[in-house]
N, C-alpha and C positions, 0 to 999 in steps of 0.2 A: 734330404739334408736335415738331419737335427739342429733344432734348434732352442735354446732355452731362455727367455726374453723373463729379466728381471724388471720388477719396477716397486715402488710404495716409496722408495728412500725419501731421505732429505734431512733438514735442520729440524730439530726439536730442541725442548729444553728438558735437563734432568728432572725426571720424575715423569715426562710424559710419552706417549705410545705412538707406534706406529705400527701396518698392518704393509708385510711385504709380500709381493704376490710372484710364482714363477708358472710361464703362462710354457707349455712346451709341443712343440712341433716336430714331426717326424719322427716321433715315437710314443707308444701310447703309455703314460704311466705306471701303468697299474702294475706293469710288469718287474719297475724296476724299486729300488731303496733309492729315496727322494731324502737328498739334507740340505742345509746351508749352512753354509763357511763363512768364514770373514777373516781378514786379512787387516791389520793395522799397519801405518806406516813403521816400517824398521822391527817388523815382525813377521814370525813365521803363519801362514794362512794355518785355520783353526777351525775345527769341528764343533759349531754351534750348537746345533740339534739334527738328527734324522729318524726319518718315519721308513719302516720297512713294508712290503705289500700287503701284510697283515694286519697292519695300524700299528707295532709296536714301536713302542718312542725310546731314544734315546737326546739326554741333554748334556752340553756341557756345565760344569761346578757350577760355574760363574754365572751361567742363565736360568738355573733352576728356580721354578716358582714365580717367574717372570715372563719368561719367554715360552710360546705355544706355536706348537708345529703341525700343520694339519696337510689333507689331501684331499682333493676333490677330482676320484677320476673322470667321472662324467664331463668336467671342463678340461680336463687333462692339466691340472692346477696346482701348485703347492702353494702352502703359505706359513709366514711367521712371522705371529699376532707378539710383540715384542709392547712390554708395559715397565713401567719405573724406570725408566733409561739413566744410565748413569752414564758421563765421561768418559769411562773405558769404554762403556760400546760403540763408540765411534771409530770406524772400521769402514773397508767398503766388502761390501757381503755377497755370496758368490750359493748358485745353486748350484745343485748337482743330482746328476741321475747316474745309478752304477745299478747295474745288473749283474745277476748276481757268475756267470759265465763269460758273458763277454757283453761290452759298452763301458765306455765312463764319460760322463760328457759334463761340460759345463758351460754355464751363462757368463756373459762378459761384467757382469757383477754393477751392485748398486751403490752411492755412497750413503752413509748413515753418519750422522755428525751429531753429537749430542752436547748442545753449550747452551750457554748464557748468555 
C-alpha cells in the first residue's frame, strides 16, 4: 500500500519559512517525479514545484525564488523549504508521486496558513 504522509504545516506570519516534509511508503522514490500542490479554498489545486528523478526542478511564477524543492531518496523523502510567506500561500498542500508510465498517488495534504 502506498503511502504518502505530509507534515511541516502550520501558522506563520508573512515573511516567515516553513520546511514541509513528504515522508513515502510503498514505493521507493527515486523512481518517480516528486511535486507539491496546494489547493486554496474556492480554488482549483496547483502545481507548486516538482523535482523529476534527475534533480530537474520545475516551479510555479508565483514561488519562484522563494520556495525550494528538494529529494532525499535515501529517506525516501521530499521536501519544500518554503521562505517569505505571503498571504496567498495559505493553502492546504498536497504531495505527489507520478511515474512516469504508470502510478500517480497522493498525500492527504497539509494546512499552510500564513497571517498576522
Amino acid at each position: 500500500q502506498v503511502q504518502l504522509v505530509e507534515s511541516g504545516g502550520g501558522l506563520v506570519q508573512p515573511g516567515g519559512s516553513l520546511r514541509l516534509s513528504c515522508a513515502a511508503s510503498g514505493i521507493s522514490i527515486m523512481f518517480y517525479t516528486m511535486g507539491w500542490y496546494r489547493q486554496a479554498p474556492g480554488k482549483q489545486r496547483e502545481l507548486v514545484a516538482s523535482i523529476t528523478r534527475d534533480g530537474t526542478t520545475t516551479y510555479a511564477n508565483s514561488v519562484k525564488g522563494r520556495f525550494t524543492i528538494s529529494r532525499d531518496n535515501a529517506k525516501n523523502t521530499v521536501y519544500l523549504q518554503m521562505s517569505s510567506l505571503k498571504p496567498e500561500d495559505t493553502a492546504v498542500y498536497y504531495c505527489n508521486a507520478r511515474g512516469e508510465v504508470i502510478g500517480n498517488f497522493w498525500g492527504q495534504g497539509t494546512q499552510v496558513t500564513v497571517s498576522s
